[in-house]
C-alpha positions in Angstrom: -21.0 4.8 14.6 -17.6 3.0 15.3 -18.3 0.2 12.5 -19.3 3.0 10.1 -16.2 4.9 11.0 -13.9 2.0 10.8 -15.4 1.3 7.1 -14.9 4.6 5.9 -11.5 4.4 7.6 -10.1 1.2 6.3 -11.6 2.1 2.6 -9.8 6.0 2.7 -6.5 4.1 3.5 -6.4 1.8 0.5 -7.7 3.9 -2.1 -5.9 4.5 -5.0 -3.6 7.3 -4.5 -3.5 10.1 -6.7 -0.9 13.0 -8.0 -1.0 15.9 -5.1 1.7 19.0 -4.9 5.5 18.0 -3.8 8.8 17.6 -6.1 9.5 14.8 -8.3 12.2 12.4 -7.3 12.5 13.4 -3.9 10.6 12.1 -0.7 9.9 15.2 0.7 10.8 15.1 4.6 11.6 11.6 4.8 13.5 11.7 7.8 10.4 13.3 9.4 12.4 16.1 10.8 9.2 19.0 10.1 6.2 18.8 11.7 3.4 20.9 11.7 0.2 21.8 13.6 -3.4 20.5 11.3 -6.1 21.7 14.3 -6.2 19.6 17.2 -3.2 17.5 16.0 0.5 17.3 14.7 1.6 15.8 11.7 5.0 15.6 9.6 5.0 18.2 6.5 4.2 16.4 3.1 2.9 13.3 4.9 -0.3 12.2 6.6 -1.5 9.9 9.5 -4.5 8.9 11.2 -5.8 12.1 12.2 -5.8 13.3 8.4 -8.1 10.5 7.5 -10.3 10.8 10.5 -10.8 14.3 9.4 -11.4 13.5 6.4 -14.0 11.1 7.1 -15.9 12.4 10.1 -15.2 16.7 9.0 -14.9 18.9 12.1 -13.8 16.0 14.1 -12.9 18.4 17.4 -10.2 16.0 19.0 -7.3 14.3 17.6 -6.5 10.2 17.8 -3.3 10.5 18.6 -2.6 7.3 16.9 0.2 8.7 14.8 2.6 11.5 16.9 6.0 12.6 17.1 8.5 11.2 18.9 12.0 12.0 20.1 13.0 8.6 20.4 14.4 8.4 16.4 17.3 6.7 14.5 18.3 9.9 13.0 17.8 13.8 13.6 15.5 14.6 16.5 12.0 13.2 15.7 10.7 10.4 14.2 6.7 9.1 13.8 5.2 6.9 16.6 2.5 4.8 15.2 0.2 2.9 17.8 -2.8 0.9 18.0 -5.0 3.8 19.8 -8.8 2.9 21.0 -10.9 5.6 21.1 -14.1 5.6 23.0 -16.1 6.8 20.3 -14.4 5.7 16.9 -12.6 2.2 18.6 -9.5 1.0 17.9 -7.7 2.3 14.9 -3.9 1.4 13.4 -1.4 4.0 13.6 -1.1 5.1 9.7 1.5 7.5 8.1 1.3 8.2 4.4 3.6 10.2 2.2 1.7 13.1 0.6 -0.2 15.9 2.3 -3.9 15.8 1.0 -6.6 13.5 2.2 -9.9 13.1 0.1 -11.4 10.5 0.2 -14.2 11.8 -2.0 -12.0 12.4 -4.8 -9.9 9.4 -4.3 -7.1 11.3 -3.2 -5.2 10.0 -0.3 -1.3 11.3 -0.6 1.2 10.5 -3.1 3.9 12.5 -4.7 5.2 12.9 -8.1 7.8 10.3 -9.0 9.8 9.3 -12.0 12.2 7.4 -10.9 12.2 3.2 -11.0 13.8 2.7 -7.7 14.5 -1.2 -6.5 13.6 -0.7 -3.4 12.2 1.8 -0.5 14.2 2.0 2.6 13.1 2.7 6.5 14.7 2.4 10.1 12.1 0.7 12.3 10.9 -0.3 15.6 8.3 -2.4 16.9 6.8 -3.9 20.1 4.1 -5.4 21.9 3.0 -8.8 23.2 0.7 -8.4 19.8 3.0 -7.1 17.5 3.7 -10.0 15.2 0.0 -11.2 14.8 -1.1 -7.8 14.0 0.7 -7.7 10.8 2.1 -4.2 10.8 3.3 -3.4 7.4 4.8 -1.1 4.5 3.1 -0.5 1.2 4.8 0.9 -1.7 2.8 1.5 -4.7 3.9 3.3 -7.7 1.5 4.4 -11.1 1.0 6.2 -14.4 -1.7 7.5 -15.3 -2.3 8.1 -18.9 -5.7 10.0 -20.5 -6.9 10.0 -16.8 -6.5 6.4 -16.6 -4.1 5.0 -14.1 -2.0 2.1 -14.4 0.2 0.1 -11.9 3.8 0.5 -12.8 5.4 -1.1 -9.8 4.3 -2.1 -6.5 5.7 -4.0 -2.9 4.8 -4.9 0.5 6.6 -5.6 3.4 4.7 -7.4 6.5 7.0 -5.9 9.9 8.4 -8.0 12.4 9.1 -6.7 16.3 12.2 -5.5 16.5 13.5 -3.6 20.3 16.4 -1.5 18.6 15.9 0.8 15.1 16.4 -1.6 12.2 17.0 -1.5 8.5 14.4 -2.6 6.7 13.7 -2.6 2.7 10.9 -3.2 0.8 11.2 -4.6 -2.6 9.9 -3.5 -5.7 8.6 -5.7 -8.1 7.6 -4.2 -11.9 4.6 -4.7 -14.0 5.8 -2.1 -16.8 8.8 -0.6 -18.4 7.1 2.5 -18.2 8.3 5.4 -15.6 5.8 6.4 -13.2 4.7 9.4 -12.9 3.3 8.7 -8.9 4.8 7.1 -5.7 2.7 6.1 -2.9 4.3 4.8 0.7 2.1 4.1 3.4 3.2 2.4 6.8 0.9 1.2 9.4 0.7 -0.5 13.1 -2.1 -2.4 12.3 -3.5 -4.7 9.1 -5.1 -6.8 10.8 -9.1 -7.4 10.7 -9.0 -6.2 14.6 -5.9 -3.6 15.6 -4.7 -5.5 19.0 -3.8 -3.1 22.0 -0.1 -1.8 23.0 1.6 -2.5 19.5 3.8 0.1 18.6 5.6 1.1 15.3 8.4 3.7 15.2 9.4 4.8 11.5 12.5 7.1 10.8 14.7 8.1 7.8 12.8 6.9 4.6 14.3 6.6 1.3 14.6 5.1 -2.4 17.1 3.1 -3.4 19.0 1.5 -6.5 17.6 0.8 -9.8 15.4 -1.8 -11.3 16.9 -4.2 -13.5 15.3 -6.1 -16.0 12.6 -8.7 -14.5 13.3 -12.1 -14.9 10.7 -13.5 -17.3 9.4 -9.9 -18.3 8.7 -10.8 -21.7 6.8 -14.4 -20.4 5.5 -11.7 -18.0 4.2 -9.3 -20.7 2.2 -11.8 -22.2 -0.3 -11.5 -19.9 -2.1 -8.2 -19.6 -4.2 -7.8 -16.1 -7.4 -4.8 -16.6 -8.1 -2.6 -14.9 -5.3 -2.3 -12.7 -6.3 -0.8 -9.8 -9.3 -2.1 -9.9 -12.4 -0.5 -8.1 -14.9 -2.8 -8.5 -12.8 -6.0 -7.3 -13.0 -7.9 -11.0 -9.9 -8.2 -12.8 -9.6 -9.2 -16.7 -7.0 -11.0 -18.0 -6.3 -11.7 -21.6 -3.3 -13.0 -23.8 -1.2 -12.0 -26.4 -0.2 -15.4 -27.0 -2.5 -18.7 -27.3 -5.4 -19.0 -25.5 -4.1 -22.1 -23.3 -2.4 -19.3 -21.3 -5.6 -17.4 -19.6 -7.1 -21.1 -19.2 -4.2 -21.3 -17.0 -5.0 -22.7 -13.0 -4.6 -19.8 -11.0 -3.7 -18.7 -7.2 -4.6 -15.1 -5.7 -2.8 -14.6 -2.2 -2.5 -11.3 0.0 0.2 -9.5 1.9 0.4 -12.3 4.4 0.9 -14.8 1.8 -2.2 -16.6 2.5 -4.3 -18.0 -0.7 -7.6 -15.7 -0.8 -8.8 -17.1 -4.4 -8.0 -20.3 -6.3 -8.6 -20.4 -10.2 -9.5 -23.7 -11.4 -8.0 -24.1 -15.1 -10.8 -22.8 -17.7 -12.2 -26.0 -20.0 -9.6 -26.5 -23.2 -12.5 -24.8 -25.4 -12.3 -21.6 -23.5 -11.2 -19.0 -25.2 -10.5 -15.1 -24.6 -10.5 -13.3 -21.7 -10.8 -14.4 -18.4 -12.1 -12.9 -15.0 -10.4 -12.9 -11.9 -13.0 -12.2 -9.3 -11.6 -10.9 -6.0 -14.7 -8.7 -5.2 -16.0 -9.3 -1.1 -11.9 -8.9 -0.4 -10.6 -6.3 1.6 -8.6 -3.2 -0.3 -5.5 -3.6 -0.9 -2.5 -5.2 -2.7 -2.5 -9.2 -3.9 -0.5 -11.2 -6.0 -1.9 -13.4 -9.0 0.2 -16.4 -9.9 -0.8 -18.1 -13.1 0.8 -21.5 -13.9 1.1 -21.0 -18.0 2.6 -23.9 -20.2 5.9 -21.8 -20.4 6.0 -21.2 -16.7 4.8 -19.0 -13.9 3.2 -15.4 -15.0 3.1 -13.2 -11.1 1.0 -9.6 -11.7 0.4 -7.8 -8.6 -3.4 -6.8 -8.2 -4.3 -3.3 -6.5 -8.0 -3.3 -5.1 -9.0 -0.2 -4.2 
């Protein structure tokens, strides 16, 4: 039951995140000031935690985890959220996770989100964290934003922030790096205490006061960039296709895959000099989740961000 569970869990967290009901260009309470009552737990209006997964996975589940909860110690306002590694004697130990957006589906691949148009630079928090742990467990922030286009969604921008301890509220920002000129029409923001492979007891994230910020520039190299296009993007199945524009000695390109960490997960050999076409990137047997591809081309680096749902 508890290795089911944490399955199910860890696969609702990182699915693709798709449109649900809350205003464009705002992040509806993002200094977590509302809170309301879902059953047999509190959550903050227009976001969801733990105990919205959980009852999404397991239905009817008559207790609440208690892994995400308000808190009066906050940087701003009265409440902030208090996200902790909680063990639970029947589901084990599970992350702390808040998520902007209300609904939870994991059926329909819906797991928060709120309509965005905007191309910030950057999403914005006040922090805490502690715990002997709290460094190894790799707490971090996601930020994922997409269009989707004939019911087909695309990533538009995307960033990750691993968290380090911290005693006092901190600034922190996470930085937004842009696969397309398009405007999304979805952001995504999820934070959590735990990405490790094993939560570790007593670490503790506090998140206040969450915002976008500034406006994307131009990427450096967005027209070397461009070149390469990366399909699909998410990707559901964990194969990724690249293909060129440009001569074919640009997919044949050596290739490095790493994950939020920065640790290589995948290393590309460069293709034979009669290859030709597209090219597979095969991350399949990863966890869900964001990577970065690097491709040495003859003109210079080419960096997509992968999403594997």
């Amino acid at each position: 039951m508890k290795k089911t569970f944490v399955r199910l869990f860890l696969t609702a967290l990182t699915t693709a995140v798709t449109l649900t009901a809350a205003s464009a260009q705002a992040l509806s309470n993002g200094t977590l000031e509302n809170w309301e009552t879902r059953g047999p737990y509190q959550a903050p209006t227009d976001w969801f935690t733990t105990d919205d997964v959980a009852q999404a996975v397991i239905p009817g589940l008559p207790f609440a985890v208690n892994a995400t909860t308000r808190t009066t110690d906050a940087h701003g306002g009265t409440y902030a959220a208090r996200l902790a590694n909680t063990n639970n004697v029947l589901l084990g130990m599970l992350p702390g996770i808040l998520g902007i957006g209300g609904t939870v589906n994991p059926a329909s691949n819906t797991i928060g989100g709120i309509s965005f148009t905007g191309r910030p630079a950057r999403v914005e928090f006040f922090y805490k964290l502690t715990g002997a742990n709290a460094a190894a467990d790799m707490p971090a922030a996601q930020v994922v934003l997409t269009k989707t286009v004939n019911g087909q969604q695309s990533l538009v921008a995307s960033g990750e922030l691993l968290i380090t301890p911290a005693n006092g509220y901190t600034l922190a920002s996470v930085p937004l790096e842009y696969e397309s000129s398009i405007a999304p029409d979805t952001i995504q923001i999820i934070f959590s205490s735990s990405t490790a492979d094993e939560p570790m007891a007593g670490t503790v994230l506090f998140v206040d006061d969450v915002t976008v910020a500034g406006t994307a520039l131009a990427t450096v190299n967005a027209a070397r960039n461009a070149a390469i296009t990366v399909s699909p993007n998410p990707s559901n199945t964990g194969l990724f296709t690249l293909s060129t524009a440009r001569d074919a000695s640009w997919t044949r390109s050596a290739y490095t895959v790493t994950d939020v960490a920065g640790r290589v997960v995948y290393r590309g050999a460069a293709a034979p000099v009669n290859a030709t076409g597209q090219r597979t990137v095969d991350l399949r047997g990863q966890k869900a989740g964001l990577y970065t591809l690097r491709l040495d081309t003859p003109e210079g680096p080419v960096v997509h961000k992968l999403l594997l749902q």
